[in-house]
DRENTORLUM-835696 format. One record per atom (N, C-alpha, C): residue in three letters; chain; x, y, z. Coordinates in steps of 0.1 Angstrom, whole numbers, plus 2048, in hexadecimal, padded with zeros to 3 digits. Atoms other than C-alpha are relative to their C-alpha. Example, Ala and Ser with C-alpha at 12.3 -4.5 7.8 and 13.67 -1.06 7.14 Angstrom:
2
ATOM   r c   u   v   w
ATOM ALA A 809 7F4 800
ATOM ALA A 87B 7D3 84E
ATOM ALA A 809 80C 800
ATOM SER A 7F7 7F5 800
ATOM SER A 889 7F5 847
ATOM SER A 7F8 80B 808
END
This chain:
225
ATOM   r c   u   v   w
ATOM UNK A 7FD 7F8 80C
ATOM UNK A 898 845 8E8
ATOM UNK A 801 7F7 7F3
ATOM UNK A 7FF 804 80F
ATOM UNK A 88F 83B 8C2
ATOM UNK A 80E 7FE 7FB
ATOM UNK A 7F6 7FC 807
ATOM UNK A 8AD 831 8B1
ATOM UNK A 7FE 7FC 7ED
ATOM UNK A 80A 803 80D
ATOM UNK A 89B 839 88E
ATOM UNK A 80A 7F8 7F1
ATOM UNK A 7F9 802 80B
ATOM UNK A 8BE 82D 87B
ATOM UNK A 802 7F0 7FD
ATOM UNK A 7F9 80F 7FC
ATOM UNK A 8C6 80B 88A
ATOM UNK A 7EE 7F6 7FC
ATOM UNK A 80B 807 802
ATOM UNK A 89E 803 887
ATOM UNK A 7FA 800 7F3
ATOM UNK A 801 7FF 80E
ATOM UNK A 89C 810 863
ATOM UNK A 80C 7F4 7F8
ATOM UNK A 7EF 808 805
ATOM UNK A 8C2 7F7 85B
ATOM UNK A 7F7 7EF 804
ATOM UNK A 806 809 7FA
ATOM UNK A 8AB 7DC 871
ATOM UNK A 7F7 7FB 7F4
ATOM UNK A 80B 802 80B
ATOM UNK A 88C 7DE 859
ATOM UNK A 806 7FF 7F3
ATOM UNK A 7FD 7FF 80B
ATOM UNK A 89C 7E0 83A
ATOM UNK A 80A 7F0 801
ATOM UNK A 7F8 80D 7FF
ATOM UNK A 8B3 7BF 845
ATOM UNK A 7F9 7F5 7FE
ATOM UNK A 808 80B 7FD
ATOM UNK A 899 7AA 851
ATOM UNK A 7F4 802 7F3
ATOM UNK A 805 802 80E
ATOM UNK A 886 7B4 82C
ATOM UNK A 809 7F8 7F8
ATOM UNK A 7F6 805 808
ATOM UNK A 8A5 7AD 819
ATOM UNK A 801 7F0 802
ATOM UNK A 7FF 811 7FF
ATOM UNK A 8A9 78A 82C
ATOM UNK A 7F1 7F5 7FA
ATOM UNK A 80B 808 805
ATOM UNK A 882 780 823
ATOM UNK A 7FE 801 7F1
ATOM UNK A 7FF 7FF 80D
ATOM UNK A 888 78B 801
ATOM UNK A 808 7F6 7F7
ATOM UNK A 7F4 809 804
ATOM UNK A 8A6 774 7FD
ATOM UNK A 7F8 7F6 803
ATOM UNK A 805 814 7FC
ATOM UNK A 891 753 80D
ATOM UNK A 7F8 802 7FA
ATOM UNK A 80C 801 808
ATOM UNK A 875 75B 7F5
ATOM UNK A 807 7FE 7F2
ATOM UNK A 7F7 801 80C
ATOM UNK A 891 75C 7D9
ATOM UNK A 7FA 808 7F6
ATOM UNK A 7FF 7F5 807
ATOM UNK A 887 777 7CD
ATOM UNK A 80B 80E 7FC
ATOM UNK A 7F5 7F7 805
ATOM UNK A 89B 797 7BA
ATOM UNK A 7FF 807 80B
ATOM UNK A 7FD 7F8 7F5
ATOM UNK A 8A8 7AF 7D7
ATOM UNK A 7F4 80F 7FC
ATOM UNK A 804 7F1 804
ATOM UNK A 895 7CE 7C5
ATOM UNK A 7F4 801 7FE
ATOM UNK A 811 805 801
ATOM UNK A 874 7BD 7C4
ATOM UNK A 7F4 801 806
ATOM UNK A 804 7FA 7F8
ATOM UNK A 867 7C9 7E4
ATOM UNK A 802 811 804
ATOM UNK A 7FC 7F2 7F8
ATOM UNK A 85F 7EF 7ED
ATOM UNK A 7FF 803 80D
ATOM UNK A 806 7FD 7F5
ATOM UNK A 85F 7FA 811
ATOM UNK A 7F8 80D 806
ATOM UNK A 803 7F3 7FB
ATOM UNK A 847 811 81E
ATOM UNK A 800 805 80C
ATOM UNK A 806 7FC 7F4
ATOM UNK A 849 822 83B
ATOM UNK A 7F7 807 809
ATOM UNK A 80E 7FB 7FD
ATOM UNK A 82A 829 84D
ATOM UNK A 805 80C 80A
ATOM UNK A 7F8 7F8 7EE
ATOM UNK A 831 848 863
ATOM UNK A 7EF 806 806
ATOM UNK A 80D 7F9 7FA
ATOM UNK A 80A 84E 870
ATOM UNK A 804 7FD 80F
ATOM UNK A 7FF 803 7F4
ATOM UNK A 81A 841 893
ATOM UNK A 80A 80E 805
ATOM UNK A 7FA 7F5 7FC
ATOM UNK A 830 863 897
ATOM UNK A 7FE 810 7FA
ATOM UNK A 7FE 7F5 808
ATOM UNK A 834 885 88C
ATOM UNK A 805 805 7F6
ATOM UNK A 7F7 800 809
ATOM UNK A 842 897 872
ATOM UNK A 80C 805 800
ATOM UNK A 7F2 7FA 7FC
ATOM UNK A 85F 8A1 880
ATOM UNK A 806 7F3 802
ATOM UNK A 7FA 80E 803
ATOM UNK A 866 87A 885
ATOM UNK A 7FF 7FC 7F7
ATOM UNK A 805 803 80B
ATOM UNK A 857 873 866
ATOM UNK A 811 807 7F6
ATOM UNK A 7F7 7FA 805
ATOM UNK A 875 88C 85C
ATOM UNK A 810 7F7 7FE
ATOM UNK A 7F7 80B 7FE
ATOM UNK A 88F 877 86C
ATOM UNK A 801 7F3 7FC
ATOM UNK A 7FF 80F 80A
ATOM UNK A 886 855 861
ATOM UNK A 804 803 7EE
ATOM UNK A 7FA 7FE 80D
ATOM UNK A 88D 865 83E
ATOM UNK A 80A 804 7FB
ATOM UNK A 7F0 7FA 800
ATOM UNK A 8AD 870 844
ATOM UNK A 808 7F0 7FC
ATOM UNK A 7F2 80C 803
ATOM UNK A 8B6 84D 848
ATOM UNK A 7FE 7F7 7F3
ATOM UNK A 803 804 80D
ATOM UNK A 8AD 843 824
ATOM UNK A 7F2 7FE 7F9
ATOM UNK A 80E 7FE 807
ATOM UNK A 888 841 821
ATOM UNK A 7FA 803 7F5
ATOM UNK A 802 7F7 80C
ATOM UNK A 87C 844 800
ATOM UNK A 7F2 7FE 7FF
ATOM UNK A 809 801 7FD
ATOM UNK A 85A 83B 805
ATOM UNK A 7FA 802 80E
ATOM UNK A 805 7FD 7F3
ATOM UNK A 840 847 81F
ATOM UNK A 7F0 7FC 7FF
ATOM UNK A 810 802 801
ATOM UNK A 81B 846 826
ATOM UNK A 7F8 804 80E
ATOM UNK A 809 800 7F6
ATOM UNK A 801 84B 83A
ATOM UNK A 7EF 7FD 7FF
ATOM UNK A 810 80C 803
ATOM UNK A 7DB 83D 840
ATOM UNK A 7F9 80D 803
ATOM UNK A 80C 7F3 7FF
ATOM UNK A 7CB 862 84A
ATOM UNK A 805 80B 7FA
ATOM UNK A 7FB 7F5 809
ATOM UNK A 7C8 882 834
ATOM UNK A 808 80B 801
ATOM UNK A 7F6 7F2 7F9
ATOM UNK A 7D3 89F 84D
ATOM UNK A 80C 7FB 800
ATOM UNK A 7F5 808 7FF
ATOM UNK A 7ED 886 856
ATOM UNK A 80B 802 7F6
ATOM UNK A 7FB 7FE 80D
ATOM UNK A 7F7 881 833
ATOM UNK A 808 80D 7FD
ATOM UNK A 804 7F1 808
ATOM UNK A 7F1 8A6 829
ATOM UNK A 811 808 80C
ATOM UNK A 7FB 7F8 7F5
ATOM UNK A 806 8B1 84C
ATOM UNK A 80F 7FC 7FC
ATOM UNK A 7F0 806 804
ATOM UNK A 827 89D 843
ATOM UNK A 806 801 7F5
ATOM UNK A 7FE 7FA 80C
ATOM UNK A 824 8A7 820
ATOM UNK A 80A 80B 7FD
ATOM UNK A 7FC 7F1 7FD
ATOM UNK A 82A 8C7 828
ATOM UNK A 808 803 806
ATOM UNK A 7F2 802 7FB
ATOM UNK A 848 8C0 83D
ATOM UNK A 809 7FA 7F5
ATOM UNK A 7F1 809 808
ATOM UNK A 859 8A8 826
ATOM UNK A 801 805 7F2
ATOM UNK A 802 7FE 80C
ATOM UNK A 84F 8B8 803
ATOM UNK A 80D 800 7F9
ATOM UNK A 7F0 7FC 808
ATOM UNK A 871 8C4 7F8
ATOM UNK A 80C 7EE 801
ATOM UNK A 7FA 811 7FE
ATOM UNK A 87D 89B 7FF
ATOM UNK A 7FC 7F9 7F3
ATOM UNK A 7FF 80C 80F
ATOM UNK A 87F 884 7DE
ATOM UNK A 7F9 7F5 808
ATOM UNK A 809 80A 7F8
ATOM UNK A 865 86A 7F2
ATOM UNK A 7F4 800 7F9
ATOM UNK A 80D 800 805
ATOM UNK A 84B 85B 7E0
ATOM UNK A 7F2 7FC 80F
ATOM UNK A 804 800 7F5
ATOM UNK A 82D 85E 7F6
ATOM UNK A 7EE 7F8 7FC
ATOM UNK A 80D 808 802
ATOM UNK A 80E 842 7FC
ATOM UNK A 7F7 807 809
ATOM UNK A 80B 7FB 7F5
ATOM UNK A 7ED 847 80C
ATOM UNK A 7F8 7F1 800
ATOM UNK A 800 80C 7FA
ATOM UNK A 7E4 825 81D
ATOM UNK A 7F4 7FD 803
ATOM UNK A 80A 804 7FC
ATOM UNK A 7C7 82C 82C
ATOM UNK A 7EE 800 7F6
ATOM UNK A 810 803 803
ATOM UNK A 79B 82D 828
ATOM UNK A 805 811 7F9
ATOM UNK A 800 7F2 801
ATOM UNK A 79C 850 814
ATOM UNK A 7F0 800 7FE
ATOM UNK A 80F 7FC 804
ATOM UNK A 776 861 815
ATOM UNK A 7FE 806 7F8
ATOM UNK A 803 7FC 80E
ATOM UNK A 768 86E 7F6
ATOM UNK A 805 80F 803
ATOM UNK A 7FF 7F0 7FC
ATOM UNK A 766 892 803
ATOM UNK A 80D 807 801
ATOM UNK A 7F9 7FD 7FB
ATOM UNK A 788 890 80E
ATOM UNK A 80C 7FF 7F1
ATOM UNK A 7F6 7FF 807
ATOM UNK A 798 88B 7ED
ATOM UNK A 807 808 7F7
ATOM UNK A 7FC 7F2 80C
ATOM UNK A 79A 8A9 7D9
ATOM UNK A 810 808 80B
ATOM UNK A 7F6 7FB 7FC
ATOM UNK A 7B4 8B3 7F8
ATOM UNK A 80B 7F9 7FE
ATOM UNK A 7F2 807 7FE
ATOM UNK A 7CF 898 7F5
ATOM UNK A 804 7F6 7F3
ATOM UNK A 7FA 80C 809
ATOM UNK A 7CC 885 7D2
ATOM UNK A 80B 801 7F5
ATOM UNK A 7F6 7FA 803
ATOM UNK A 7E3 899 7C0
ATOM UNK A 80D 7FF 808
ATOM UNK A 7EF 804 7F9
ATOM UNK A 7FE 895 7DA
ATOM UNK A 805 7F3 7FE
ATOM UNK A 801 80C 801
ATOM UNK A 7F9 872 7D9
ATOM UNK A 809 7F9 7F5
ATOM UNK A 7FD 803 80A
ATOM UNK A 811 85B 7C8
ATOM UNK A 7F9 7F1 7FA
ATOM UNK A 80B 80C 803
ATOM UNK A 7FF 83A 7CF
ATOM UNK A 7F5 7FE 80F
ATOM UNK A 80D 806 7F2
ATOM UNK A 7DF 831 7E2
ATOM UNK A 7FD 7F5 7FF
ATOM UNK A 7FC 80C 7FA
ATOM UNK A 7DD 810 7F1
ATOM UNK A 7F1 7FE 802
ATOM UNK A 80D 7FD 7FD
ATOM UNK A 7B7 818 7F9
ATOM UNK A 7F1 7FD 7F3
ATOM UNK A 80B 7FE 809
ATOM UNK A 79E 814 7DA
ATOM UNK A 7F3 7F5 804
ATOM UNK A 80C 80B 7F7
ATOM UNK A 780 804 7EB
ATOM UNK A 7EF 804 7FB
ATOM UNK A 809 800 804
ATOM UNK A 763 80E 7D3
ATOM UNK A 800 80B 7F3
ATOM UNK A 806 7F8 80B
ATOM UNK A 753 81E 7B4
ATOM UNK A 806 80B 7FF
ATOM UNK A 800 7F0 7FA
ATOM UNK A 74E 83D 7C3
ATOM UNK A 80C 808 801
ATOM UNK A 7EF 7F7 7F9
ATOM UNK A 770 843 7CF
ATOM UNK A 805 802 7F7
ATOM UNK A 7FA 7FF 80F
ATOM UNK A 77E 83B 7AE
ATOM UNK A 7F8 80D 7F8
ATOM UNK A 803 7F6 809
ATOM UNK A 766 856 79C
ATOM UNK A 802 809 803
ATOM UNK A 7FB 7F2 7FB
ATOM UNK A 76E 86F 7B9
ATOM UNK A 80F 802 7FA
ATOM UNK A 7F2 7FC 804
ATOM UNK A 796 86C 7B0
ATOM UNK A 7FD 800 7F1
ATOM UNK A 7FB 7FA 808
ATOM UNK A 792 86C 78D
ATOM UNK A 7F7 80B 7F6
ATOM UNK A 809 7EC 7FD
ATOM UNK A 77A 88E 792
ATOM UNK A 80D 80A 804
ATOM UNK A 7F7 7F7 7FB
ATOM UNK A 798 89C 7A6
ATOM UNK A 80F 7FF 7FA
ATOM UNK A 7F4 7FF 802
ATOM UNK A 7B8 88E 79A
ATOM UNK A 801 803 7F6
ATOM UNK A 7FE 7F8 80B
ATOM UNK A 7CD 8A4 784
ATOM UNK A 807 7F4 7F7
ATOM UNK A 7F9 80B 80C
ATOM UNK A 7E2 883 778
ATOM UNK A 7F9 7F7 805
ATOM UNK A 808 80F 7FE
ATOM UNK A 7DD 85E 778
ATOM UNK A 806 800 80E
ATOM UNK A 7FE 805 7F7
ATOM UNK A 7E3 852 798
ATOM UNK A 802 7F2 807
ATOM UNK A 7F9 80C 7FD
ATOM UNK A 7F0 831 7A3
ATOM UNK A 7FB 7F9 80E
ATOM UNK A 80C 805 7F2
ATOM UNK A 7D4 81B 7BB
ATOM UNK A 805 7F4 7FF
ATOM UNK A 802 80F 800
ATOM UNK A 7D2 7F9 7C7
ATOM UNK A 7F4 7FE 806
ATOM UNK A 80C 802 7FD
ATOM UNK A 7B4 7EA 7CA
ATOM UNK A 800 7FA 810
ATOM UNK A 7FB 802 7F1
ATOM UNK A 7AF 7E4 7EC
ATOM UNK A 7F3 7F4 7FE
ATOM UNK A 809 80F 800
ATOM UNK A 79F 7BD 7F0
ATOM UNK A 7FE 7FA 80E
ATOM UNK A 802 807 7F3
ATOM UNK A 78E 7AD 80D
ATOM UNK A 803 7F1 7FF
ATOM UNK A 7FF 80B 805
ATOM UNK A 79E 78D 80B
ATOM UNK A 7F8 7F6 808
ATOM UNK A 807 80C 7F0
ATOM UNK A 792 77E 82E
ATOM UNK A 7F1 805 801
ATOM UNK A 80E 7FE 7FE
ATOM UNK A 770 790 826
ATOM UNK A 7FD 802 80F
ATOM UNK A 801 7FF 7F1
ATOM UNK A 774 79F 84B
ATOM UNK A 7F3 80B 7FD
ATOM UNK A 809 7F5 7FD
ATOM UNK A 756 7B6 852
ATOM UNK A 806 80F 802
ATOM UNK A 7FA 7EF 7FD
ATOM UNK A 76A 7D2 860
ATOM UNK A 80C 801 7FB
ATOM UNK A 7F6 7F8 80C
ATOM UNK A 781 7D4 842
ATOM UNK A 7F8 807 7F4
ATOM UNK A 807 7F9 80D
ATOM UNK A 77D 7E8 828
ATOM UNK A 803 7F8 7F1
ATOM UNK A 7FB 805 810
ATOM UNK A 782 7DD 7FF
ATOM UNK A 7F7 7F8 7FB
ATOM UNK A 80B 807 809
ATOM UNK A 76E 7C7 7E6
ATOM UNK A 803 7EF 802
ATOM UNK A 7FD 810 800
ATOM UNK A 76A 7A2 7EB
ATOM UNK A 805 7FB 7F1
ATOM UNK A 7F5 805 80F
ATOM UNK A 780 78D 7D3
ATOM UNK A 7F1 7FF 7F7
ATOM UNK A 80A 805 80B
ATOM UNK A 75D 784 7BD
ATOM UNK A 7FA 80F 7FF
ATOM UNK A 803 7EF 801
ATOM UNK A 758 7AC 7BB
ATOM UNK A 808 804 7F4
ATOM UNK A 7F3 7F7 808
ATOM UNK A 77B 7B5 7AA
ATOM UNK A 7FE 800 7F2
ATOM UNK A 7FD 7FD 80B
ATOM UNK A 777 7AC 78A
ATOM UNK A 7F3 804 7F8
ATOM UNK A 809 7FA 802
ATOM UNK A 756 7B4 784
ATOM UNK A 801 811 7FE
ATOM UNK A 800 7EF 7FA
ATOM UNK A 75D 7D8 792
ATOM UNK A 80E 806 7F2
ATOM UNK A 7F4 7F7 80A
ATOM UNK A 77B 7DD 775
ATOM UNK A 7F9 805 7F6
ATOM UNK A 80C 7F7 80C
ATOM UNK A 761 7E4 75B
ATOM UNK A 7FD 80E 802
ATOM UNK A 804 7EE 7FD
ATOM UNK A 755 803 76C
ATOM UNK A 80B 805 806
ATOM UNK A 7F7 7F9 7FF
ATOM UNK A 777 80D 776
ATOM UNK A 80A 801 7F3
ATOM UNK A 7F9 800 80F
ATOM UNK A 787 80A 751
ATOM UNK A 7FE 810 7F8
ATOM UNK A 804 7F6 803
ATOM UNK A 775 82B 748
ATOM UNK A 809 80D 805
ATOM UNK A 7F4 7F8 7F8
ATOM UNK A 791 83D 761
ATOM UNK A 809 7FF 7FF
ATOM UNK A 7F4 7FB 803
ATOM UNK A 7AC 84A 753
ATOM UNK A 810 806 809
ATOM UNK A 7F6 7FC 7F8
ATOM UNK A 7BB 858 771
ATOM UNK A 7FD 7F8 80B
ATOM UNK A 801 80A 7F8
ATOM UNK A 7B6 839 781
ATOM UNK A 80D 7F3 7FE
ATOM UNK A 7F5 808 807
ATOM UNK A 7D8 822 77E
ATOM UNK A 7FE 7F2 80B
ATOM UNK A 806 80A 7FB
ATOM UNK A 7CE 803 78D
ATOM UNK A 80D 7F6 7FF
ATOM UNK A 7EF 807 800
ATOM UNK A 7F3 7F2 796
ATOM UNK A 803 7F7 805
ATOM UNK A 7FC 80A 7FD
ATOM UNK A 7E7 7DA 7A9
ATOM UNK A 7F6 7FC 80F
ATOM UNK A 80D 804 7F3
ATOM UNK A 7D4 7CE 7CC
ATOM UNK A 807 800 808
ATOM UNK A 7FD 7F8 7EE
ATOM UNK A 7D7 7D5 7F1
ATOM UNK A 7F7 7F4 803
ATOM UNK A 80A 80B 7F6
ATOM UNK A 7CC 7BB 809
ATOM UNK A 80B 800 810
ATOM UNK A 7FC 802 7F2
ATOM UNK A 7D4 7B8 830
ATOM UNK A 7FA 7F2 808
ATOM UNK A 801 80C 7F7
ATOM UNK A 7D2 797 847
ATOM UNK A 7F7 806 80C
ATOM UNK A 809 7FE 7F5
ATOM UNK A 7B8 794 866
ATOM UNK A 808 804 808
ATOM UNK A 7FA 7FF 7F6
ATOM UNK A 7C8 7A2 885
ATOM UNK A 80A 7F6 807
ATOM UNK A 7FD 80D 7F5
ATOM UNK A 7C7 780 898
ATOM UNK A 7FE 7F4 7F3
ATOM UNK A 7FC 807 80B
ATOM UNK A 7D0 76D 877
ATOM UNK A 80A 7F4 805
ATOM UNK A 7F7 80B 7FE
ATOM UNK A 7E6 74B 87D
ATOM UNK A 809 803 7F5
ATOM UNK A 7F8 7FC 808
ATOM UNK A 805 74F 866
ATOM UNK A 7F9 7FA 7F4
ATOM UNK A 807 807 809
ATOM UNK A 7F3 732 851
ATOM UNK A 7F6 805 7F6
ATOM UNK A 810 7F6 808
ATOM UNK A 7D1 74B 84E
ATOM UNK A 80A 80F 7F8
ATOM UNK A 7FB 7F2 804
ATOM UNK A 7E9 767 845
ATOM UNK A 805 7FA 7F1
ATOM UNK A 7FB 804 80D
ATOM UNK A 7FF 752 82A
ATOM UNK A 7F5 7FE 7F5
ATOM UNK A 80B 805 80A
ATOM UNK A 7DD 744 819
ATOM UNK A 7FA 80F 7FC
ATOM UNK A 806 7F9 80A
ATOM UNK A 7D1 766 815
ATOM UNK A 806 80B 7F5
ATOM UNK A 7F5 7F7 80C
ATOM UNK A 7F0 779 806
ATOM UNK A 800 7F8 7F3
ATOM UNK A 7FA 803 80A
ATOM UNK A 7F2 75C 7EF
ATOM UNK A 7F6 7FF 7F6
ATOM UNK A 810 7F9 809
ATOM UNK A 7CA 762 7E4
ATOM UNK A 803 808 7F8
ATOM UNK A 805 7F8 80A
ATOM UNK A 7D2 781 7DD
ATOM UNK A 80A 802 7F6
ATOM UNK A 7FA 801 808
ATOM UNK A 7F1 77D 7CD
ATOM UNK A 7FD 7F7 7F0
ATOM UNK A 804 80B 80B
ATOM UNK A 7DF 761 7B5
ATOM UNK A 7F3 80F 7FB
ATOM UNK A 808 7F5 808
ATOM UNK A 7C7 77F 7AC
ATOM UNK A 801 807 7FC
ATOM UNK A 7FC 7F1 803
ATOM UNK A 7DA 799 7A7
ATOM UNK A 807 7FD 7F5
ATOM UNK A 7FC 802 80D
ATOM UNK A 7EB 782 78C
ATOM UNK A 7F8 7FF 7F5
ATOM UNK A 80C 7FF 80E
ATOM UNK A 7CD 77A 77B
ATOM UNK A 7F4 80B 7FA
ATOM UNK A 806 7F5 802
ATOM UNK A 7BE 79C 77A
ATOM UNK A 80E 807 7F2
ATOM UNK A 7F8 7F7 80A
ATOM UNK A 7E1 7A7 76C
ATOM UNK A 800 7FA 7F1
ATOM UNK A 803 809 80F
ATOM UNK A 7DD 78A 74F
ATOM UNK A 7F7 808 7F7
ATOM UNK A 808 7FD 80A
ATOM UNK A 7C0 79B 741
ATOM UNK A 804 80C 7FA
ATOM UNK A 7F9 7F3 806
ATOM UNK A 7D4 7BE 737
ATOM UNK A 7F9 803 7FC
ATOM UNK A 80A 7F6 802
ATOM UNK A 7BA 7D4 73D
ATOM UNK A 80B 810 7FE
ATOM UNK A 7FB 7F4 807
ATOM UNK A 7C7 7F8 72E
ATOM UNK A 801 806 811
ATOM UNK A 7FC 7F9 7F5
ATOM UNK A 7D5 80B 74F
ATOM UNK A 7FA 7F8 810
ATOM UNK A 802 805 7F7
ATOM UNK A 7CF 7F1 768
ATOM UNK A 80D 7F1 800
ATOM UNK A 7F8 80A 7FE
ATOM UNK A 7EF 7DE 76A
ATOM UNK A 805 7F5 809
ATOM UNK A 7FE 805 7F9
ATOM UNK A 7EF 7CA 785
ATOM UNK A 80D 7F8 804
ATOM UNK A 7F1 806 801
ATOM UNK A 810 7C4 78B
ATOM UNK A 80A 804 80E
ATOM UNK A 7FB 7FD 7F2
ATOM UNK A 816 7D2 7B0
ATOM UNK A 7F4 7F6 80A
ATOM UNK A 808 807 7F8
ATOM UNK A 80A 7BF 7CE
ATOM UNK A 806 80A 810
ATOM UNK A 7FC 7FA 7F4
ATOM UNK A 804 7D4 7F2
ATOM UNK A 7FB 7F6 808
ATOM UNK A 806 809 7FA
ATOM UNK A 801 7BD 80C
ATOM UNK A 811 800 810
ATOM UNK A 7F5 805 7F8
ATOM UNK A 817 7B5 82D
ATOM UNK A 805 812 80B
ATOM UNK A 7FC 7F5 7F8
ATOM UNK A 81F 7CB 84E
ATOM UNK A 80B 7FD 808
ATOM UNK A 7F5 804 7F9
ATOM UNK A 837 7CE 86A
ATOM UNK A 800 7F1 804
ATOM UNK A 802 80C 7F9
ATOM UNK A 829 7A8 879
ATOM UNK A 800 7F8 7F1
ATOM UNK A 801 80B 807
ATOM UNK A 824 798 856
ATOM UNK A 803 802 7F2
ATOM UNK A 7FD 800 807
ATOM UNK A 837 7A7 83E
ATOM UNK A 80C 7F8 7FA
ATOM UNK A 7F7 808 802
ATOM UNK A 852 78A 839
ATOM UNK A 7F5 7F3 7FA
ATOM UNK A 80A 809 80A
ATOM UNK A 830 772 82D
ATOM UNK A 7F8 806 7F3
ATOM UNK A 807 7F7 811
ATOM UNK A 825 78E 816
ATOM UNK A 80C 801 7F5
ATOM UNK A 7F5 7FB 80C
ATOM UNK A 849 792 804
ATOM UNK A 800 7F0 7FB
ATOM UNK A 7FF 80D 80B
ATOM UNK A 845 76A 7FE
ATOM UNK A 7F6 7FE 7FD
ATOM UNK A 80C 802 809
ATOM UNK A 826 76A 7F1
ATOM UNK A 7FF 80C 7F6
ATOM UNK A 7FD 7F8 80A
ATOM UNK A 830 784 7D9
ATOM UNK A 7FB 810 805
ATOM UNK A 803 7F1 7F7
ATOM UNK A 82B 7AB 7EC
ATOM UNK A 809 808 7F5
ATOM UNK A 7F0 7F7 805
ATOM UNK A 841 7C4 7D9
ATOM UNK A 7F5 80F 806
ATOM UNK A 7FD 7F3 7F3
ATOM UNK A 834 7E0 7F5
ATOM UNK A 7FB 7F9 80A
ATOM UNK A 805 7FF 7F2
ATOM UNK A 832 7DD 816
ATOM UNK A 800 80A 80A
ATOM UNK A 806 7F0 7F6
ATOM UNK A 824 7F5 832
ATOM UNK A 805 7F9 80C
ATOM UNK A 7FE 808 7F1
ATOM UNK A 839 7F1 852
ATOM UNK A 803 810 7FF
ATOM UNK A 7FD 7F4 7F5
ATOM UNK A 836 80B 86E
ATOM UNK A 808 7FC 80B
ATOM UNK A 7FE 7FC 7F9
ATOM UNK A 83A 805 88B
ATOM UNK A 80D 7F5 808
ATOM UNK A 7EE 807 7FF
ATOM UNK A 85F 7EF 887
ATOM UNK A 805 80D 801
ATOM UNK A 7F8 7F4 802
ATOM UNK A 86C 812 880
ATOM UNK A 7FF 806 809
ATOM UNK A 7FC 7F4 7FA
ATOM UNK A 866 826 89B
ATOM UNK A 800 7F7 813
ATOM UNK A 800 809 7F4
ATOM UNK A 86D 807 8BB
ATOM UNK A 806 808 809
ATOM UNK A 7FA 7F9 7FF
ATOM UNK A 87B 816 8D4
ATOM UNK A 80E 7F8 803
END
């Protein structure tokens, strides 16, 4: 049996302590909790025990826990690949998407969304084949034709580590993209502030909070049994 309180008191400790050996401010990291590993009736419970952030990487998913949790003060991410087709159903709920991985996608949301909306670019740092996002010599090219998007809020970049990463291949590429996400924010492009960094999960979010993370996506610490 889950004990969703002691594992939620767990994660939030062992943040707190990587936050303190990075010497960084206590309030400078957000946690998200991924709940695509349960239902929403767990999804219900993990937010009892303080949760104020949630997410999920698929749209029914999303769409299905929405609609349990709505009446909850929870700001709510969407993590995952969203498909063009699929966004007129969930960009409006959306408070931040973690996902922006082309042109396209950007002109479908700001076709559909009624406000601005709050993305991170999502960056292939390790240039893996079966990731999604724009290679680093893509990004800044690609802001020109996303500048035109108003309901596009551009807050900052998403990047994820290889699977079978050595801690070494993991630290070098948080600190890539940490070195790019500053000098994108240098140029103070009009609604692209770059000033959030997504990066770091349940296995490697204590190397993403020192290489500067202020969100991290851990799942599946929360729900051990």
């Amino acid at each position: 049996m889950m004990n969703l309180k002691k594992n939620k008191e767990t994660v939030f400790e062992r943040v707190n302590q990587s936050i303190k050996a990075a010497n960084r401010p206590a309030d400078s990291v957000q946690i998200i909790a991924v709940t695509k590993y349960v239902d929403a009736s767990v999804a219900r419970d993990l937010c009892e025990t303080g949760i104020k952030h949630i997410a999920e990487n698929r749209v029914d998913k999303f769409l299905d826990k929405y609609e349990t949790l709505k009446e909850k003060k929870l700001t709510w991410h969407l993590i995952g690949t969203l498909q063009r087709r699929k966004v007129k159903e969930v960009i409006n709920y959306v408070d931040y998407f973690h996902a922006l991985d082309s042109v396209k996608l950007a002109a479908e949301i700001q076709k559909r969304a009624a406000h601005p909306i709050k993305c991170f670019l999502q960056v292939n740092i390790s240039e893996e084949e079966t990731k999604h996002g724009f290679k680093v010599s893509e990004v800044e090219p690609v802001l020109s034709e996303l500048e035109a998007f108003d309901k596009i809020e551009l807050v900052g970049l998403m990047t994820m580590a290889p699977l079978l990463a050595t801690k070494e291949e993991i630290a070098d590429i948080f600190a890539r993209a940490q070195e790019l996400n500053q000098r994108l924010q240098n140029l103070r492009i009009p609604h692209m502030p770059f000033t959030e960094l997504s990066m770091g999960m349940s296995g490697d979010y204590d190397i993403a909070i020192q290489k500067g993370a202020t969100f991290v996506r851990i799942g599946s610490a929360f729900f051990k049994e």
